[in-house]
N, C-alpha and C positions, 0 to 999 in steps of 0.2 A: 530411602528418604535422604536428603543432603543436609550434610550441616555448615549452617552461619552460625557467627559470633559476630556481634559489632559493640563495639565500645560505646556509652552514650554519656554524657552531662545532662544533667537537670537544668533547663534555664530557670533560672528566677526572673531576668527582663524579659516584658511582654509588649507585645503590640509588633505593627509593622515597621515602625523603627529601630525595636530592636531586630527585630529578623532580617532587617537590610543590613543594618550594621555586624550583623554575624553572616549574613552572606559575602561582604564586603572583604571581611579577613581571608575570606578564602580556605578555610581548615575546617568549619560545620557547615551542617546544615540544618536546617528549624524543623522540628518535625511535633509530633505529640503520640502519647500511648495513651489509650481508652480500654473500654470493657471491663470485663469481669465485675467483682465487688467492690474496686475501688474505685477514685476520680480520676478522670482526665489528667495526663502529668505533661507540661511542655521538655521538649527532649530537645536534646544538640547530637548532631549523628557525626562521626570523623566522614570526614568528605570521602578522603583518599577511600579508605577502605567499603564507604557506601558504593562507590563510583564501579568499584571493582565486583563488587555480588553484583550489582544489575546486571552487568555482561552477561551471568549464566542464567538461562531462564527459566533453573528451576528454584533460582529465587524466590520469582513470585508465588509459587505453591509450595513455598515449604515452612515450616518452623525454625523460627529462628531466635538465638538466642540472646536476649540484649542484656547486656551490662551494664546495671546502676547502682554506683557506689558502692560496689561489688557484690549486690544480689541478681541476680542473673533471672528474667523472666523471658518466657516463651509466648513468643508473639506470630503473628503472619502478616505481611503488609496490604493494607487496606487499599491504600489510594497513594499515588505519586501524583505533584502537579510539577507541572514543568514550563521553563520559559517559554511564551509564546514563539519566539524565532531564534532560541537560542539553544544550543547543546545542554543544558543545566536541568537540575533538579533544584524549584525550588522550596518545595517540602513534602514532608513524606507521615503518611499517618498509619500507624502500626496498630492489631487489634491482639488484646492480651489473650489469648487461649486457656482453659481450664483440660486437666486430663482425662476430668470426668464428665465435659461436657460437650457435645456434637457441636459443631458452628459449620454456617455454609462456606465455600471457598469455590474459586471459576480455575480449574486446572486447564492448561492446554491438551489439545487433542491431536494425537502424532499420527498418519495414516502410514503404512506399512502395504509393502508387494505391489509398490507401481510398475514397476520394472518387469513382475510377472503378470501384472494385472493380464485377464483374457482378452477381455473388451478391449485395454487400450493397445494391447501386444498386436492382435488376432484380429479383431474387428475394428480398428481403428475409430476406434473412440478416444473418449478425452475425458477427465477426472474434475468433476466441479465439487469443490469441497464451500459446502452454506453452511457449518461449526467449524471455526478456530481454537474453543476452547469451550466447556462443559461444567456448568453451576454442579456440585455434589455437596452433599453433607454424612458429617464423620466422626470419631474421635480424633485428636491429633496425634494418635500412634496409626492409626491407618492412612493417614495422609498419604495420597500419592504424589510422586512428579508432574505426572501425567498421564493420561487416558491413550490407550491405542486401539487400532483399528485393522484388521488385515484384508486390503482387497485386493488379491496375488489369484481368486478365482471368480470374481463377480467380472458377468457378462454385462454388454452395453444394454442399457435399459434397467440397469437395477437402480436402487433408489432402498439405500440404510437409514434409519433412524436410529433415535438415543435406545430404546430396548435392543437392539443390534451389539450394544456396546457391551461386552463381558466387565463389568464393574471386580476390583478386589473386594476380599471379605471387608464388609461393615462399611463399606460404600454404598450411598445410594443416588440417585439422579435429583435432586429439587425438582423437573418438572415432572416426572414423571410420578412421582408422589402428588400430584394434584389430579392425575388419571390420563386414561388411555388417549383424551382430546389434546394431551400436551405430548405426544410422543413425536416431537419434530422430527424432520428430516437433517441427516448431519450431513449428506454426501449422494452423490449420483454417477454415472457412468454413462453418458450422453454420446451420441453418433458424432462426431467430430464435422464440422460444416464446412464441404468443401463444395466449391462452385464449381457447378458445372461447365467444362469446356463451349458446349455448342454455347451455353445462354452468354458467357464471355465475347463469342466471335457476331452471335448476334447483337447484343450489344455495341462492340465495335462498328458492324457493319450500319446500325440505326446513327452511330457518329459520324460517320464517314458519309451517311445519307444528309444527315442533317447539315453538316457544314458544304458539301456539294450543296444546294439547296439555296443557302445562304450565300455562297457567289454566286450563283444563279440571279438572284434578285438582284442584290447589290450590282452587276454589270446589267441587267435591265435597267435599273433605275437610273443608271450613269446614262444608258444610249437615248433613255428619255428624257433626261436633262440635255443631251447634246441635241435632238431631234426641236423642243421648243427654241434654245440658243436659235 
């Protein structure tokens, strides 16, 4: 599991004037912490160093640890919003984790052995991956990075779902705890869609008819305009 540290301020000014006027300075940014037993607290995040965890993206699956006023709590990031058309974060909402208590978290999902995969080496397929990442629930010492997957011997026409997925100890799937109707498909290995030669030159040749065709008429219709003249 990776570890963050990010430094944080308590705002006391609230509303969206203050949080333009703190985006303004350039140095935070407006964020808030929730959960657990206590309330909602408005937070100031140091820019620089926020800027800098999002780059790695096990960021967002992991525990991190914030700093206020030098008590240090363990959080996971909930939600980032961000400028409409602009590179920026403009706040961020962190959920306070207990060690004794499971919460859900959406980890990314890394597939592994495309390189060997059979289907796409051998049979010339192609890899459609329908999960990016996978709801689980946990303690926060079991937290993973990330979920993987190895399809280095699945033949074209296979078709994986979330039970497919080897989970770590004290991981479990969110949908798959609601039953066997939720055990989606994460990934497939599909015949790759290449066009047939002949239907290609057929093709052409229907174009080749068609515009032949079309002078055809077009000098007709000229010789019977010259013919009434």
């Amino acid at each position: 599991m990776s570890d963050f540290k990010l430094n944080v301020k308590v705002r006391d000014e609230l509303g969206k004037g203050a949080s333009r006027r703190l985006r303004r300075e350039d140095l935070y940014i407006p964020a808030i912490v929730y959960g657990g037993d206590k309330a909602p607290r408005p937070i100031s995040v140091e820019k620089s160093a926020f800027y800098k965890a999002i780059e790695d993206e096990a960021f967002f699956s992991s525990l991190i640890d914030l700093v206020v006023d030098g008590k240090t709590y363990q959080v996971v990031v909930r939600d980032l919003q961000r400028h409409p058309y602009k590179p920026l974060v403009t706040h961020a909402d962190f959920l306070r984790v207990s060690a004794k208590e499971a919460f859900t978290m959406s980890v990314p999902l890394h597939v592994t052995g495309q390189e060997e995969c059979v289907g796409i080496k051998e049979e010339d397929g192609e890899l459609h991956q329908l999960m990016t990442e996978v709801e689980i629930s946990c303690l926060p010492k079991d937290l993973p990075d990330y979920l993987e997957i190895d399809i280095s011997k699945l033949e074209v026409g296979t078709t994986l779902h979330l039970s497919d997925i080897t989970l770590p100890e004290g991981v479990t799937s969110v949908a798959l705890s609601h039953g066997e109707d939720y055990d989606y498909a994460i990934l497939n290995i599909a015949k790759a869609r290449i066009r047939d030669e002949e239907e290609d030159e057929a093709e052409s040749g229907e174009t080749a008819e068609g515009e032949e065709s079309a002078e055809k008429d077009q000098e007709s219709g000229e010789d019977e305009g010259e013919d009434k003249s």
